[in-house]
N, C-alpha and C positions, 0 to 999 in steps of 0.2 A: 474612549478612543475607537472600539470595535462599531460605534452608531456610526463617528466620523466617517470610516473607512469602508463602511455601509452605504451612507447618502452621498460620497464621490465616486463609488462605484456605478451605483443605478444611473446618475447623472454622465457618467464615462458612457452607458448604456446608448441612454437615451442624444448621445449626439453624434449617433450615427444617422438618427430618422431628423432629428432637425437642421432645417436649413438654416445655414449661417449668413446675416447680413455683413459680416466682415470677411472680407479675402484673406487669409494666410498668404499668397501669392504677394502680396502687397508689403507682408515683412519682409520675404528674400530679398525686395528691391531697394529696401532701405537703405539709406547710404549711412557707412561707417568710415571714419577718420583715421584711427587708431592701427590699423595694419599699415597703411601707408597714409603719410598726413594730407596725399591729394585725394583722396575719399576713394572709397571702391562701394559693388553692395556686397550685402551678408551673402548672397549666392557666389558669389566668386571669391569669397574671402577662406581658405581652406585652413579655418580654424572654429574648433566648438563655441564661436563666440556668442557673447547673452548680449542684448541692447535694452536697459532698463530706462524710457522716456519720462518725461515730467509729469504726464498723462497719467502713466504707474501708480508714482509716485505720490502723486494725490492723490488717485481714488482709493490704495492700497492705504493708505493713513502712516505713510514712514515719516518718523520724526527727525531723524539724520539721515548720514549717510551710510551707519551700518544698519539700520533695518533695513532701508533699501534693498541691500545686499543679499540680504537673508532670500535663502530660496535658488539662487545661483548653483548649480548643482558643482560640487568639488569645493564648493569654498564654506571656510566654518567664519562666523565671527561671532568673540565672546571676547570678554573683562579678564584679562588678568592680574590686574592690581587692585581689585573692590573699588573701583571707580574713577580708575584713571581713561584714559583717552582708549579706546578697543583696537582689538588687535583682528588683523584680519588674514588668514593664511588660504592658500589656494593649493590644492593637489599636494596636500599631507607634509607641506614647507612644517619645520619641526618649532614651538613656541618657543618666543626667543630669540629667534632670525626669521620666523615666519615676514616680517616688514621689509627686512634686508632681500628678503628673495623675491619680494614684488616688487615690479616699480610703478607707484603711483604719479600719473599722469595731472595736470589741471591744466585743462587747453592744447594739450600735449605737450605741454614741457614740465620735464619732470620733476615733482616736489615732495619726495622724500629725498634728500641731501645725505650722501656720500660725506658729504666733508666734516658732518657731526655723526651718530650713532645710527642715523639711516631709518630712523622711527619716521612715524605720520601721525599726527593728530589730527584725524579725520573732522574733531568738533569742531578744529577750526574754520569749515566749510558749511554753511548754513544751507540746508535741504533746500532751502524755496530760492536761493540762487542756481541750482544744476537743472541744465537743460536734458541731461541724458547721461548716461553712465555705461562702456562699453567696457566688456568686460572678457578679454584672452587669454585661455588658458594656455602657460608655452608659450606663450607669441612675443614677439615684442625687441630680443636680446642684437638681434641685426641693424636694426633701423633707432632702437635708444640704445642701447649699449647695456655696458654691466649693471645688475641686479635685476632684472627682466628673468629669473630662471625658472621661478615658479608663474609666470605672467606679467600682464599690464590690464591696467584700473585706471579708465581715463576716464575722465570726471570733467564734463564739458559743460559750462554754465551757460546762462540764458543772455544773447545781444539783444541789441534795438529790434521792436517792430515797426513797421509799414505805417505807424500813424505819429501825427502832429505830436500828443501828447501820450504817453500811455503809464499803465503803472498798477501796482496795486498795494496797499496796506495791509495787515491783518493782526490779531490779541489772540494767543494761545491760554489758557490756564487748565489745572489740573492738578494732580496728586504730587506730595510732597513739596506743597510752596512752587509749583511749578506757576511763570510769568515769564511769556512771552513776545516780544514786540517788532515786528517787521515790514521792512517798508522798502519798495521796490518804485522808482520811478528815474524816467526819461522823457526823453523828446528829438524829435525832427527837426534840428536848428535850419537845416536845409536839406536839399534834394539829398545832398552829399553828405552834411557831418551830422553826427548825434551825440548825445553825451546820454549819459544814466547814470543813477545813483542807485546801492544798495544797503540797505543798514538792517544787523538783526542784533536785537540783544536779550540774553535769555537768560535766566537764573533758577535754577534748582537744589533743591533737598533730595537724601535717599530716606530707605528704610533702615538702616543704620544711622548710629550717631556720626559727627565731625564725615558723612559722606556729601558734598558739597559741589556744583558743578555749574560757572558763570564765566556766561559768554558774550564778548561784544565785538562786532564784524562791521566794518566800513568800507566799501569798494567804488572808488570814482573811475567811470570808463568814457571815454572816447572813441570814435570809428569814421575813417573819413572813404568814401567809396567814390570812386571816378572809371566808368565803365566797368573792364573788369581788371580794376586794381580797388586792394581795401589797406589799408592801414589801423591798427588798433593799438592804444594804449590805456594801460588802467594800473591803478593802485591800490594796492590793498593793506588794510591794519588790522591784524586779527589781535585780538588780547582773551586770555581765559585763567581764573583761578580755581583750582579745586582742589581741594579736601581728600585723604585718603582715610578711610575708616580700619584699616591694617587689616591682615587675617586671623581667623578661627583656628584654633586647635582641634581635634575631634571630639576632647572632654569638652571643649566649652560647648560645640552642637548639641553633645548628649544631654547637656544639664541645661539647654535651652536658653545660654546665656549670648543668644546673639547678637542683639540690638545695640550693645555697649561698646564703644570704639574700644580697639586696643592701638592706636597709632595716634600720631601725632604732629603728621607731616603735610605741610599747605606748599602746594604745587604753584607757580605763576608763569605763564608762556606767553609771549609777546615775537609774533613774526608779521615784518614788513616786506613786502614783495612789489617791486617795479616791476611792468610786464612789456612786449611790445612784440608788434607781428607784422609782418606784411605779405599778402598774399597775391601772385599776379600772373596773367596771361601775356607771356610774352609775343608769341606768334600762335599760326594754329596748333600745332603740335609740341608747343615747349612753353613749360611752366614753372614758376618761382614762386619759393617762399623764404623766409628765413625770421626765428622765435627767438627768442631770450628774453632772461628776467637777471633781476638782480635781489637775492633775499639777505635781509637782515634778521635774525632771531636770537632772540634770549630767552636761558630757561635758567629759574631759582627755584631750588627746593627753602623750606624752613620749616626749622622744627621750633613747631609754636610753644612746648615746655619750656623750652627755655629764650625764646625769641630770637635765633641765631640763625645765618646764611648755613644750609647743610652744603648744598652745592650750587655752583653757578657753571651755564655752559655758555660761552659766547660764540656765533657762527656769522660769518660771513662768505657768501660765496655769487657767481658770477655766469652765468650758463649760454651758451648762444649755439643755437642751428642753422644754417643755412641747406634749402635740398632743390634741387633741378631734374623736373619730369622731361623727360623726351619721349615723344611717341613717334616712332620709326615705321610703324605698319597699322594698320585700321585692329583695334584691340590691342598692341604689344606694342611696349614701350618699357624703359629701364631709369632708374631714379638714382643719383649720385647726390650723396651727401655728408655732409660730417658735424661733429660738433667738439665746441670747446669747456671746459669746466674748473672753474681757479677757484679756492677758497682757503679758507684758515678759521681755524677752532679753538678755544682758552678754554680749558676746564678749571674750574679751582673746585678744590676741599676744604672747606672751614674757611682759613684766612689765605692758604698760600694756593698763587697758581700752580697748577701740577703739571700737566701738561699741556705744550703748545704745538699743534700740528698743522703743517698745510698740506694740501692734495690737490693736482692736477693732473688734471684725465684729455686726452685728444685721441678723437675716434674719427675714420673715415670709413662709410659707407656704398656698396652699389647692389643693386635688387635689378632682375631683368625678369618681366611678364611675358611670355609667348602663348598666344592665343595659338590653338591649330584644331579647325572645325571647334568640336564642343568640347575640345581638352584645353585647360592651363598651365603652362607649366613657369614655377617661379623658382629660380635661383636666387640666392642670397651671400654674400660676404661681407663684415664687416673685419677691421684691422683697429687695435685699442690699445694706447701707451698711457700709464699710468704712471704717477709721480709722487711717493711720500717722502713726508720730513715730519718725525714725529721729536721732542724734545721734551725732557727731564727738566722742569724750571728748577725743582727742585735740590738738584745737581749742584756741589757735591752736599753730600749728607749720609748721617747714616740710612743704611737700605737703598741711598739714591746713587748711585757708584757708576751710572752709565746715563754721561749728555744724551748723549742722540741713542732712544730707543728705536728706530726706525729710519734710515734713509736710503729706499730701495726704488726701482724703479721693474717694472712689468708691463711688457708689450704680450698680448694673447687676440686672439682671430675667434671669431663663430660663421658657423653658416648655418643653412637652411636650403631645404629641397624640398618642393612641394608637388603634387600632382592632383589637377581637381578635374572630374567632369562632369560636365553641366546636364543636366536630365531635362531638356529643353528650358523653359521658364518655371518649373515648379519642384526644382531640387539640383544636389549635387551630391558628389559622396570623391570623399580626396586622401590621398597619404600623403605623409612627411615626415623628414627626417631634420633634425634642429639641434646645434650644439651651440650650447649657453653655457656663458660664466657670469661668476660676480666676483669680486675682488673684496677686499677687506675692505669695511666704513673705517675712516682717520681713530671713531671711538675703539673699534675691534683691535684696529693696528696698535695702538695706543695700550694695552689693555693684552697683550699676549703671555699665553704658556711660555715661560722660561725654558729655554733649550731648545724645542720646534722652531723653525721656519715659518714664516708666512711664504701660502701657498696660495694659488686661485682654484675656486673650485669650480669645477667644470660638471656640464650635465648634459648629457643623451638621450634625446628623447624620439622615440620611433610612435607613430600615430596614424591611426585609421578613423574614418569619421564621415558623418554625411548628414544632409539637411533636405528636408522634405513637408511640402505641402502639399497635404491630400485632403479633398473637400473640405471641412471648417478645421480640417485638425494642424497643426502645426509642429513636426519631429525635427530634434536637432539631438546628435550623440558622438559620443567616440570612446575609444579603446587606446589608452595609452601603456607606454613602457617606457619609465626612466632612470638611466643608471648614473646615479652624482659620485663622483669619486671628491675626496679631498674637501667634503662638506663644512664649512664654518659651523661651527656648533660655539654655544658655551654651556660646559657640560659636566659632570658629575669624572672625579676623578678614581682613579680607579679604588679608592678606598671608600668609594659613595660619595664626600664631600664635593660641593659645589667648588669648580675651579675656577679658569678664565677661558678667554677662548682660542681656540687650537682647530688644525683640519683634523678629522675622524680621519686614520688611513683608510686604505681599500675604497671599496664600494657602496653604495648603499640604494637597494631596489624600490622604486613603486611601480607599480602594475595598477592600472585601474577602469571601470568603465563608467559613462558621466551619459546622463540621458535626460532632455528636458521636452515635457509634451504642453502643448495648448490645445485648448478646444475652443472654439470661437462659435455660441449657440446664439439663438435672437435676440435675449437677453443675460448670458449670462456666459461667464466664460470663467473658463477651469485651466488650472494651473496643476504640475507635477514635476517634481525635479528627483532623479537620485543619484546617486553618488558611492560607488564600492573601490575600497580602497586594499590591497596588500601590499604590506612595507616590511622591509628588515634590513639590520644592520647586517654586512656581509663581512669583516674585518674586525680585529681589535679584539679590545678588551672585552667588548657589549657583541661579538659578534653571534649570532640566531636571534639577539633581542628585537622586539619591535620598538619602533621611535616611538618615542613616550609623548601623548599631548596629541596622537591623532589617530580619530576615530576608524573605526575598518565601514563605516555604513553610515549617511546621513541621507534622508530622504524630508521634500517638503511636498504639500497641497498647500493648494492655495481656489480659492472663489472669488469675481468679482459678479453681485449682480444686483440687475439694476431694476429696483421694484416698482418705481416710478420715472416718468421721462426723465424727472430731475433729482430724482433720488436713485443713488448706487452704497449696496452693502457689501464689505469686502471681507473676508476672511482669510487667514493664513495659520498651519500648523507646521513644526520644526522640530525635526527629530533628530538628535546628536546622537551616535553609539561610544557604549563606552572604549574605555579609554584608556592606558596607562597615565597618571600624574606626571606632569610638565617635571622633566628634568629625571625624571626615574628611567633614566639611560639601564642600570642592573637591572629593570623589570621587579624589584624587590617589594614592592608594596603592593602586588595585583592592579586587578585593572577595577578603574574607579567607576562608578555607576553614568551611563550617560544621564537624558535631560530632554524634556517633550517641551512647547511651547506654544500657546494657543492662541492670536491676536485677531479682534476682532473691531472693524469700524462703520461709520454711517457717515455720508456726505448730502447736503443737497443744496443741488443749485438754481439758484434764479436768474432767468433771463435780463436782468438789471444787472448781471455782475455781481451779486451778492451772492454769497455760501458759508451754509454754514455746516461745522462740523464735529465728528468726536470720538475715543474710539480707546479700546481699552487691551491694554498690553496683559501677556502672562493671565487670562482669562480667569484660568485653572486655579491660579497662586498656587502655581507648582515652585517647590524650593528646591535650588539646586545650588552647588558651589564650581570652582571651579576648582582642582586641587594640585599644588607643588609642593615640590619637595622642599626642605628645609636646607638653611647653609650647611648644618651640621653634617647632614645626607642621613639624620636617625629618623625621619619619619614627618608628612604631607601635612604642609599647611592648607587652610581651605579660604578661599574669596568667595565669599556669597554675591548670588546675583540678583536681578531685580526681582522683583516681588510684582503683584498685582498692582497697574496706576494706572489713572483714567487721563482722557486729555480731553479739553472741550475746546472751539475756538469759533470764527467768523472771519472773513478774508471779502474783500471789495474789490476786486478792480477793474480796471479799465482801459 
């Protein structure tokens, strides 16, 4: 590791004497959707935001969309179910709720669902459909609503191009039975409409036994454009089954008895998504849009010992935006909008429904921009009523003694203050101030400590921050303080035992600072991310503990470069610090070892459209686990993670 941190040093050196054929200047101006959905750039945008392109993403060799991720400074993402769907958490959000406190964007409308347990299963988005990945930390809780506390992850896929016909095909294979198959194509029916198709279907093995992971993605899209009005709709059928290979004991690592499933649990998830959008210029200074989807999803667990339904979740839910730009002055203008969200969720266990819940949410929004000389200054308020009905199917019975476990209703407000100023065209530097909540998912509500109230949790975040392009280098940072009171946890009770879930009283602090650099040389460009984190429970039972599951330090590097016109070598390292074990709220087991990560790949392209590629994860075959605590609260199970796998492939198109 001391070579690595040797040859990105001398190369840090040497790009101060090379001249860069790429502008830095040229990312500040990039347009981003995600603060406001009529686009603004990263220069005016007075948040640490990251924008990871398609570009990245293939030369970097990410296979989903949590590699992608990796490297984003504040954000960790790791497995913690040995091979379930990844979990990805932003500014030290605690495992567990880490999902619940982001809210995952696709197209910008939100798709982690409120109305079931507020999870994402990010495999069910195939990398070579994402156009771009923008990624805000804090941002977001005004303009989407609840669960935005720890940020937003908008996840923007690729439209039609400019030609008659276009598209491209591609074959992955590689380690552990990995087959991969992907096919991307469209057309130009007219000036005006286009259609595309997407299909990926993939299938894997791990390095453990029964660890299993197959994927099959279908997406039909339409786009109809008439000056500047566009209309878009698409469909989509994602389906995935996988395998859980259970967790390790500490004797079983010691005695090297890893490779051998201890579980028995086959995962199936099936979500259908209607989409539709319309985007338009009404006059010269006022503009429309308005989004919605409708999701269908089913999840069945089974326990293959005995061939039985363990559980089944049903959701249905229903989502719509509508927002109107007005621009009152040359630079300043104010955005009014709101949104609706109805759904209903069936859980059952074994044979009987347990519980049946519905939740509606109606939010209204307004954000006002004032440009004056080189300051911005943006106000923000949103207003949010929320709606549960949770029910006991199983009512009456014994232990079932209460119909309606939940039917409460909660209206709560955020705002945001921001101040940014502009350093002519080649930087800014901004403060803000942002009070975010999220409310309980229907699963949380569903699912509460006996005797506590459901509470929303609220979070305060004070931030400093700035963005600068100086000759080939590219700096973006900040310095944050956030204090969450009334945090949703599910969390160890006070006798250590795992509970359900409840607010944490009082407060609970992060402090942090997040710093990302670029170098843009003639050939080769350097990457650098870190991330310092201090947390502590301030209240309670746990209070001086740290939140268990998140690191005080992650830093990444990263190299792309390019040895031939058409050949680019990318590399990437990833460094976790340790850690307290997920769920060790009492601090009673110390802090668990972090985790290095070394990934390395090669691309080349030919001017016909053809490329070929390949590229190999975990370089080192460094092993690491990832560790929780057990139901009992006597002592950390472990998830082990991936192991050393190669990928080879070839991609066509056109």
């Amino acid at each position: 590791m001391k070579k690595y941190f040797v040859a990105v040093s001398i190369s840090l050196a040497l790009s101060y004497q090379i001249f860069a054929e790429e502008n830095p200047v040229i990312k500040l101006n990039e347009t981003v959707i995600t603060s406001e959905s009529f686009g603004t750039n990263i220069l005016r945008t007075p948040k640490n935001i990251t924008v990871i392109t398609a570009r990245n993403i293939k030369i970097q060799g990410a296979k989903n969309i949590e590699d992608a991720l990796r490297g984003v400074a504040g954000l960790t993402a790791y497995n913690n179910m040995g091979g379930s769907d990844p979990k990805i958490s932003l500014r030290g959000m605690a495992p567990g709720k880490e999902e619940q406190s982001i809210l995952f964007l696709l197209d910008g409308i939100p798709y982690n669902s409120t109305v079931d347990t507020g999870a994402v299963n990010l495999n069910l988005i195939p990398i070579d459909i994402v156009e771009r990945i923008e990624i805000i930390p804090n941002g977001g809780n005004v303009v989407y609503g609840e669960g935005a506390v720890g940020g937003v992850i908008n996840i923007i896929t690729k439209k039609g191009k400019n030609k008659k016909y276009y598209g491209s095909f591609s074959i992955d294979g590689g380690s552990y039975d990995l087959k991969e198959y992907k096919v991307n194509l469209g057309s130009n029916l007219t000036e005006q409409l286009s259609l595309d198709l997407k299909y990926n279907n993939r299938r894997q093995k791990n390095y453990r036994d029964h660890h299993t992971r197959d994927i099959e993605y279908i997406n039909l899209g339409m786009e109809y454009k008439e000056n500047e009005h566009s209309i878009y709709f698409d469909f989509q059928n994602s389906e995935t089954e996988y395998r859980f290979p259970g967790y390790l004991t500490k004797k079983q690592i010691e005695e090297g008895k890893i490779k051998k499933s201890t579980g028995n649990i086959k995962g199936k998830e099936k979500l259908r998504i209607y989409r539709a959008k319309y985007e338009g210029k009404w006059a010269k200074n006022l503009f429309f849009n308005i989004a919605g989807d409708f999701k269908d999803k089913l999840y069945k667990s089974i326990d293959e010992k005995t061939n039985t339904v363990s559980t089944i979740r049903d959701t249905e839910s229903f989502y719509i935006s509508p927002q109107i730009k007005y621009q009152y002055m040359p630079n300043s203008y104010f955005i009014l909008g709101g949104d609706f969200l109805k759904g209903k969720s069936k859980y059952r266990y074994k044979k009987d429904i347990k519980t049946e819940t519905s939740r509606k949410s109606v939010g209204v929004f307004l954000t006002n921009n004032i440009k004056w000389e080189n300051f911005i200054f943006t106000q923000g308020y949103r207003h949010q009523k929320i709606k549960y009905d949770v029910k006991d199917k199983l009512y009456p019975s014994p232990n079932h003694k209460q119909k309606i476990l939940l039917d409460k209703t909660f209206q709560q407000d955020s705002y945001e203050l921001t101040a940014n100023y502009l350093l002519s065209d080649t930087g800014s530097i901004y403060a803000s101030y942002t009070k975010a909540f999220r409310a309980p998912t229907a699963d949380e509500a569903g699912r509460w400590r006996k005797g506590y109230d459901v509470k929303i949790q609220e979070a305060d975040t004070f931030e400093v921050g700035g963005k600068l392009a100086w000759k080939n280098w590219y700096i973006s940072g900040s310095i944050f303080h956030t204090r969450t009171e009334n945090e949703i946890l599910y969390i160890a009770y006070e006798d250590g035992k795992l509970g359900k879930n409840y607010n944490l009283p009082g407060k609970n602090i992060r402090q942090g600072i997040e710093l990302s650099l670029e170098q843009y040389l003639e050939k080769l460009t350097l990457r650098e991310s870190f991330h310092y984190l201090k947390h502590k429970i301030k209240k309670g039972t746990f209070a001086g503990n740290k939140i268990p599951g998140v690191p005080q330090y992650i830093y990444s590097l990263g190299m792309d470069y390019r040895i031939l016109d058409h050949v680019i070598w990318s590399n990437s390292f990833h460094y976790y610090g340790s850690a307290y074990g997920n769920y060790d709220y009492h601090n009673k087991f110390g802090k668990q070892k972090g985790h290095t990560e070394l990934n390395t790949s090669l691309r080349y392209e030919m001017k016909n459209g053809l490329s070929f590629y390949g590229g190999i994860h975990n370089l080192l075959d460094k092993e690491y686990f990832t560790p929780k605590l057990n139901a009992a609260g006597t002592g950390m199970n472990y998830y082990y993670g991936s192991r050393r796998n190669y990928y080879i492939g070839f991609q066509y198109t056109f």
